[in-house]
C-alpha positions in Angstrom: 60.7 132.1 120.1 62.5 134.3 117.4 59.1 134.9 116.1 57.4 136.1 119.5 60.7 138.3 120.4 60.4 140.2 117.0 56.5 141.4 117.8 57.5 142.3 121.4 60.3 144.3 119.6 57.5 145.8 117.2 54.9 146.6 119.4 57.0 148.7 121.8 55.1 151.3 121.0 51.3 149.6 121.9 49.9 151.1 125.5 50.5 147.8 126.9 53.6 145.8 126.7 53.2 142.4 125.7 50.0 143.0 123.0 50.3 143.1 119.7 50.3 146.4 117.5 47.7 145.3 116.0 45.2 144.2 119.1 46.3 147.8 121.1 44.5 151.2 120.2 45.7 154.5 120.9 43.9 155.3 123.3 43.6 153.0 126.6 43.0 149.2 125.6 39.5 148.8 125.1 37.5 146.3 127.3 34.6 144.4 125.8 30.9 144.9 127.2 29.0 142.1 128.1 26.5 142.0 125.8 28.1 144.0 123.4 29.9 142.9 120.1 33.7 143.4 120.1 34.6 146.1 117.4 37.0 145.1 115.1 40.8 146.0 116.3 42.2 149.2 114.8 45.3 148.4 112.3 48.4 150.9 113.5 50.7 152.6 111.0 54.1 150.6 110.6 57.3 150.9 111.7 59.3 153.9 110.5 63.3 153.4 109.7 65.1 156.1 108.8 66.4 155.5 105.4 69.1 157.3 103.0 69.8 157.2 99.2 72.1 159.6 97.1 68.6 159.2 94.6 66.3 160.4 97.5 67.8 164.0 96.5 65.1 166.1 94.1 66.4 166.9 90.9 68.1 170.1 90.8 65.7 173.0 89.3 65.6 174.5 86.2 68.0 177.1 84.9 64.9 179.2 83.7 61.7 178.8 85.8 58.4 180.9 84.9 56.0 181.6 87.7 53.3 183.3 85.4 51.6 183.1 82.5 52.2 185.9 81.1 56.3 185.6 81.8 56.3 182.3 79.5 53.7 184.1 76.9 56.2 186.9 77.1 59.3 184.3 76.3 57.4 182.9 73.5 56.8 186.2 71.9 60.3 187.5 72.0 61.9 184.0 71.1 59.3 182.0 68.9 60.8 181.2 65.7 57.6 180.0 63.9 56.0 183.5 65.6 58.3 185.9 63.9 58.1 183.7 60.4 54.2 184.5 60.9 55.1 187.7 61.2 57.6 187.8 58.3 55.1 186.4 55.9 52.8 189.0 57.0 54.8 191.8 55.5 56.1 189.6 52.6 51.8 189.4 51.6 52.0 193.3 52.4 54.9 193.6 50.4 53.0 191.7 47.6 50.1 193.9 47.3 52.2 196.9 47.7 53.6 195.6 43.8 50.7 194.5 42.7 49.3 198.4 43.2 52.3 199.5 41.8 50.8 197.9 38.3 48.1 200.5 38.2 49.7 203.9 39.4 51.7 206.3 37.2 55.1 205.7 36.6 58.5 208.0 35.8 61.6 207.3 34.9 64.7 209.5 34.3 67.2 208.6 32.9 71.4 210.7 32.0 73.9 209.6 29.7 77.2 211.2 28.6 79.9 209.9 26.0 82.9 211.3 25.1 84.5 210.5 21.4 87.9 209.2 22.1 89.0 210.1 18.3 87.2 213.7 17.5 86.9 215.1 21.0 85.8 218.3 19.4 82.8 216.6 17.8 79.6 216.2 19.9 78.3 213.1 17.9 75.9 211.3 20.2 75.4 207.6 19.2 72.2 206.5 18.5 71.6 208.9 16.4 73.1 211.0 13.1 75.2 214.3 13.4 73.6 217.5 12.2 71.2 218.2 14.7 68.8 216.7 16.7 66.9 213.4 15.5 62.9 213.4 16.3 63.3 211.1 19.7 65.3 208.8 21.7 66.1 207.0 18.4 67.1 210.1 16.6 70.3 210.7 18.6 72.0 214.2 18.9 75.1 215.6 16.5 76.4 219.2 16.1 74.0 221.7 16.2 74.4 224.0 13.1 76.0 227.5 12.6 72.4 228.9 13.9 71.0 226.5 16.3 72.4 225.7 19.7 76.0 223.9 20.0 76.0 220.8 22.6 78.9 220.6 24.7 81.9 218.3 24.0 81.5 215.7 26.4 77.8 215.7 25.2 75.1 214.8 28.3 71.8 213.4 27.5 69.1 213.4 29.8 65.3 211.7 29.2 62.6 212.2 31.1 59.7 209.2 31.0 56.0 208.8 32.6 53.7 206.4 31.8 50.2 206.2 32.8 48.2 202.4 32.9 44.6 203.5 31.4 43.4 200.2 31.4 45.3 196.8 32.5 42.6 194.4 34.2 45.5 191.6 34.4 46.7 194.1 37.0 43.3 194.9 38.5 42.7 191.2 39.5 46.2 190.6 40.5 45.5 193.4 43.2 42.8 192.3 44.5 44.7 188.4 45.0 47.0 190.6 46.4 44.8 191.9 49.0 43.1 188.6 49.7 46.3 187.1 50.1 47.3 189.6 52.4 44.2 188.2 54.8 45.4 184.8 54.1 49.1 185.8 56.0 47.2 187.7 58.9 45.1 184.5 59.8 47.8 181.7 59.0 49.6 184.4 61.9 45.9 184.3 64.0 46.6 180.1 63.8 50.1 180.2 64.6 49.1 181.8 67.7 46.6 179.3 68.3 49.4 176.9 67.9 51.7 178.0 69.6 49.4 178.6 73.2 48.7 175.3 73.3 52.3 173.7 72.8 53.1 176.7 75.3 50.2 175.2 77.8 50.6 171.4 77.1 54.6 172.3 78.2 53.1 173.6 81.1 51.6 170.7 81.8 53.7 168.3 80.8 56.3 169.5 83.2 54.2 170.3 86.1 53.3 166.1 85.7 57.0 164.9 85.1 57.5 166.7 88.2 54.9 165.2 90.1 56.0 161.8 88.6 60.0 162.4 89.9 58.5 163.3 93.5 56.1 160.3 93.4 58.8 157.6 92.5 61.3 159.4 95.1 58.6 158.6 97.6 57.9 154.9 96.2 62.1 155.0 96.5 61.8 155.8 100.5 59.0 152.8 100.7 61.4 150.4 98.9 64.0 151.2 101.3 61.7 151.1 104.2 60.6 147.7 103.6 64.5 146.6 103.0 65.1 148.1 106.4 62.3 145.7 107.8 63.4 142.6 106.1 67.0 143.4 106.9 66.2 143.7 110.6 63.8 140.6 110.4 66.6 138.7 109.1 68.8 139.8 112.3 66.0 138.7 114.5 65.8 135.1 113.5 62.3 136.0 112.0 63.2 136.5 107.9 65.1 134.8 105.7 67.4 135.4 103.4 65.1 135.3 100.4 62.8 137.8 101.7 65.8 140.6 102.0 66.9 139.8 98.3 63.2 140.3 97.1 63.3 143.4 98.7 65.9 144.3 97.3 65.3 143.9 94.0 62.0 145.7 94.6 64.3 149.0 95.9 66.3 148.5 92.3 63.4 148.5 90.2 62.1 151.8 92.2 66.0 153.2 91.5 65.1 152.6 87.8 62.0 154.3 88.1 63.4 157.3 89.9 66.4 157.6 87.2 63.8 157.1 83.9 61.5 159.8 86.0 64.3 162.4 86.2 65.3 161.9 82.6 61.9 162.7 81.1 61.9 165.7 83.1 64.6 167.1 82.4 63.5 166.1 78.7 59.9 167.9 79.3 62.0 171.1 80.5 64.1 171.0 77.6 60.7 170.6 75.4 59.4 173.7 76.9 62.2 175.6 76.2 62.5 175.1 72.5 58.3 176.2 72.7 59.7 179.7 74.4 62.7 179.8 72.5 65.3 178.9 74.7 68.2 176.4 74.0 67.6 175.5 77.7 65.6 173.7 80.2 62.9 175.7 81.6 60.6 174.6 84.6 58.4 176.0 86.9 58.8 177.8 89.8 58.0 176.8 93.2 54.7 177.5 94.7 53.5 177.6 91.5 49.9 176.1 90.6 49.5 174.7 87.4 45.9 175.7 87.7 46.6 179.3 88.0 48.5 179.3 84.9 45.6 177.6 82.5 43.3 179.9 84.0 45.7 182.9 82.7 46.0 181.1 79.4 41.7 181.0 79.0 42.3 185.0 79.4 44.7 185.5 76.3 42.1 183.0 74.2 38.6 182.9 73.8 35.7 180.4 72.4 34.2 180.6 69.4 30.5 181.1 69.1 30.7 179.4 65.5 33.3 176.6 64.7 33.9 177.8 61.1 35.3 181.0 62.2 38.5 179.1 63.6 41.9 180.2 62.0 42.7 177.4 60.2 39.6 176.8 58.6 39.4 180.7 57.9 42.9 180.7 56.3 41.9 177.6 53.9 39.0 179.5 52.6 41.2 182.6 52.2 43.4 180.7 49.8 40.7 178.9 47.8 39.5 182.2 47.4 43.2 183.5 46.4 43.7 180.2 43.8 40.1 181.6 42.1 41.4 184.9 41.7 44.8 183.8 40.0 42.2 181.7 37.6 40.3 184.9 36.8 44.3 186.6 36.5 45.5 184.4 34.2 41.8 184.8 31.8 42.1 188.5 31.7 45.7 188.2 30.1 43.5 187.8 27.0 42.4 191.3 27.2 44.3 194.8 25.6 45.7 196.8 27.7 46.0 200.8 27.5 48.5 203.1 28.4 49.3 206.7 28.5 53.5 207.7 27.8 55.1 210.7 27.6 58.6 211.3 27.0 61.1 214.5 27.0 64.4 214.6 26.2 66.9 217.3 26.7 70.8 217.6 26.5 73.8 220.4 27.4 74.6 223.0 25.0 77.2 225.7 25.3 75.8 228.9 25.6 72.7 227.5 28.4 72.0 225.1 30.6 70.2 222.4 28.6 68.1 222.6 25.6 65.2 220.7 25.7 64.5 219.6 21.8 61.8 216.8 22.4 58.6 216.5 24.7 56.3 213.8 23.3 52.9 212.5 23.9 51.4 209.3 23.1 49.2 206.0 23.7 50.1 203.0 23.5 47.2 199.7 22.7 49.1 196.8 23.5 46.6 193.7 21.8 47.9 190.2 22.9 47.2 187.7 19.9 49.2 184.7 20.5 52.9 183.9 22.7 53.2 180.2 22.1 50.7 178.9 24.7 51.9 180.3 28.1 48.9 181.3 28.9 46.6 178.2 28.5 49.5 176.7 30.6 48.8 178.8 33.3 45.6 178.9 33.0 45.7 174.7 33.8 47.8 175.1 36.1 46.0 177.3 38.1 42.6 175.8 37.3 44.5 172.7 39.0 45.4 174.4 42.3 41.8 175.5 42.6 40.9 172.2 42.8 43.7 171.3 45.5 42.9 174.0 47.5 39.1 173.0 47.9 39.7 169.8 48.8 42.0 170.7 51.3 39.1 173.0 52.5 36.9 170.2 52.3 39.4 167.7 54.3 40.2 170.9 57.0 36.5 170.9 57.7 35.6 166.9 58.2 39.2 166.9 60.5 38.4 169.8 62.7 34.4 168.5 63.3 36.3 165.2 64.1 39.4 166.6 66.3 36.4 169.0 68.2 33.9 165.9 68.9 37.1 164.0 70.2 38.1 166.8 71.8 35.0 167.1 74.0 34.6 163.2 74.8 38.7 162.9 75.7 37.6 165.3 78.8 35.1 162.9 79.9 36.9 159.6 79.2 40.4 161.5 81.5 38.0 162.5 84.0 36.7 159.0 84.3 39.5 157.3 84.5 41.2 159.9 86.8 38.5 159.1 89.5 39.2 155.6 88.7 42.6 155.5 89.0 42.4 157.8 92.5 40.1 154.9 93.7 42.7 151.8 92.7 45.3 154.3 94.3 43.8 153.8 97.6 42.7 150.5 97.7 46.6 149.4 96.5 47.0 152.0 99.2 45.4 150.3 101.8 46.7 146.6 100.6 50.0 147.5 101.0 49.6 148.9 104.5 48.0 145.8 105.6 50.3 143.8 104.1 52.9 145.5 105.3 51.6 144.9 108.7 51.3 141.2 108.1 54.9 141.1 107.4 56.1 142.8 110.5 54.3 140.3 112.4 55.4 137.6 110.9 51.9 136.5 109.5 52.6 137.6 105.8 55.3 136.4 102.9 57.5 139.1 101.6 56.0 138.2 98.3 53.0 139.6 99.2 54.7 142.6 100.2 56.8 142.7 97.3 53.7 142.3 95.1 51.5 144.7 97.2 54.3 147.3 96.8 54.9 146.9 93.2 50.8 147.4 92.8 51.3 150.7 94.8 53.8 152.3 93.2 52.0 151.5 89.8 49.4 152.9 90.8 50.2 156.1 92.1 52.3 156.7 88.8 49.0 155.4 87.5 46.8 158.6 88.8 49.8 160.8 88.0 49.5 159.9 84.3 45.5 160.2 84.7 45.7 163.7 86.1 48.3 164.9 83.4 46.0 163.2 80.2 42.8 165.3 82.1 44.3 168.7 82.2 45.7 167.8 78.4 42.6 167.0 77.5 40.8 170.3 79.2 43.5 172.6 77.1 43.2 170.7 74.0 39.5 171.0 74.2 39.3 174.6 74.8 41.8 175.3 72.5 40.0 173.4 69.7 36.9 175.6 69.7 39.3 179.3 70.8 40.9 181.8 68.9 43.9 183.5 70.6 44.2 187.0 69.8 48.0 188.0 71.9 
């Protein structure tokens, strides 16, 4: 009796009173024709109740929210840490060569001294030097003048005047031209870093656009959960349920709370994540409306492919500093060579009745021959020999990683496409299990095991296809980005 009153109660809304929601169609009640087959009865939706849960409510948005690509790219180029210490090594290679060419242009020095003797203030002794006159050169000092010459002034001030002139230095020679190719090491370590940084920037994206998706899909697995307590609680009121079927359902709603509490937290976490890649000590999201597709189609604009896979940043840079530990080989062997250099040198200092007197103005060369200083340079010379060696290899390991990481690359597209569709297929069928079943129980023909365990297979697998959809669009920018060069 209990069991009959309940599907009267259910199937108030069938055309005919008395039938079954499931024997009634939308329409008028079909009749059968003689003759003709009877089509199989059309399965209504269930029964809605009007549920509530303080967990129902979205989480709240994002302090920050970017609604273009070019508003986060902007972000990351104003706040990127790891952008401006590209940047800063830039100039510091810039700076480098600017010394190293410093090696091989002319030079001048001046220099003014003064000293004042505490015990014959009179006397204009300069030390350094005898008194008398002038000596012949820095190391001749300057004394009193004589009765005929020119008297210095008492404090005395001493000014030289010193240029020198590199005629030949092929230590320096090399060392600019490391210089220079280390310069074009910095600018494409910076052309990586870019690289790097657009596709944390885009997988951000896309990680939060799917934790999203995932914190709306368990809120809606959440409402189903309640809905199906709403229908065992009222079954039980009926006379049709037990008391085991509402705890079952019950415990289904609680492990859908769990799930709608872990969702919210790796959101928030995947908000925080993509503010650390723009720079921000914050959460940033996404703002409404906005289509994650749009925004990967923005990025392809600020990157493009490569026609040849050697040409990629990293791979360039690796070969620029092979080429760098080679030069500081060649560096360190021409330390055996002489070097050659032009000096000059003038010296002048106050006198009385003048200005200055200008005693000395010399020229001269100087042939500097480097014999033997205790074995530095061999030293070196292993040493550096030694990072040549380190730097190919890591040339030679860059290569076999990126043929790998590209191949992989192109194959996890396939793979997440595949099981996308797969997973969208499972979706419906759990889809279409659970409605059934859910149908079964509200006419009392089904356990509410089965629509525990049909719901439970539903809400996996929509998180399923959620995951599925997220590792595809990955997969698309990791691809892409594996074979581009971004050039912002």
């Amino acid at each position: 009796m209990n069991a009959l009153l309940l599907a009267v109660l259910l199937s108030r809304s069938s055309p005919l009173p008395g039938l079954l929601l499931a024997q009634a169609d939308t329409g008028a009640v079909r009749q059968p024709t003689a003759g003709a087959p009877t089509p199989p009865p059309e399965v209504p939706a269930p029964v809605q109740f009007q549920v509530s849960d303080p967990l129902l409510a979205p989480v709240p948005p994002a302090p920050v929210q970017v609604s273009s690509w070019d508003e986060a790219l902007a972000l990351l180029k104003q706040r990127s840490t790891d952008l401006r210490t590209a940047l800063a090594r830039v100039e510091s290679a810039a700076g480098q060569w600017r010394i190293a060419l410093a090696a091989l242009l002319p030079s001048l020095t001046g220099t003014v001294t003064t000293q004042y003797n505490v015990l014959d203030p009179d006397s204009a002794t300069f030390i350094g030097g005898g008194t008398g006159g002038i000596g012949g050169g820095l190391g001749g000092g300057t004394g009193t003048g004589g009765e005929d010459g020119p008297r210095p002034t008492s404090p005395l001030v001493l000014g030289t005047l010193g240029a020198s002139l590199p005629l030949l230095d092929l230590p320096a020679i090399t060392a600019l031209g490391t210089a220079r190719e280390a310069r074009r090491t910095a600018a494409l370590s910076l052309a990586e870093t870019r690289r790097q940084l657009t596709g944390a920037l885009a997988q951000g994206l896309v990680l939060v656009s799917a934790r999203e998706r995932l914190s709306e899909v368990s809120r809606v697995n959440l409402r189903t959960a309640l809905e199906r307590q709403a229908l065992a609680q009222r079954r039980l009121e009926l006379g049709a349920g037990t008391r085991l079927d509402v705890v079952r359902v019950q415990q289904d709603a609680e492990r859908a709370r769990t799930l709608v509490v872990t969702n919210d937290e790796q959101l928030r976490q995947a908000r925080e994540s993509l503010g650390l890649a723009l720079g921000t000590p914050g959460a940033v999201g996404l703002a409404r409306g906005v289509k994650l597709e749009t925004l990967l189609e923005h990025a392809r604009r600020d990157c493009r492919q490569l026609e040849d896979l050697t040409r990629r940043a990293d791979l360039a840079a690796a070969r620029s500093r092979l080429i760098v530990a080679e030069r500081q080989v060649t560096e360190v062997k021409r330390q055996y060579a002489p070097t050659l250099e032009l000096s000059s040198t003038a010296v002048a200092f106050t006198v009385e009745e003048g200005f200055a007197e200008v005693p000395v103005w010399n020229v001269g060369a100087a042939l500097v021959l480097p014999f033997w200083e205790g074995g530095a340079r061999e030293g070196q010379l292993r040493r550096t020999r030694a990072e040549v060696e380190v730097a190919r290899q890591d040339v030679v390991a860059l290569e076999r990683n990126v043929t790998v990481e590209v191949a992989q690359a192109r194959r996890a597209v396939e793979v997440a496409a595949a099981t996308r569709d797969i997973a969208s297929r499972e979706r419906d069928l759990a889809e279409e299990n659970d409605r059934l079943t859910r149908r079964s129980f509200e006419v009392g023909t089904g356990t509410s095991l089965e629509l525990i365990q049909t719901a439970a297979a539903l809400r996996q697998a929509e998180l399923e296809l959620v995951v599925r959809e997220f590792e595809l669009e990955q997969a698309r920018v990791q691809a892409f980005l594996s074979e581009a060069a971004c050039e912002w």
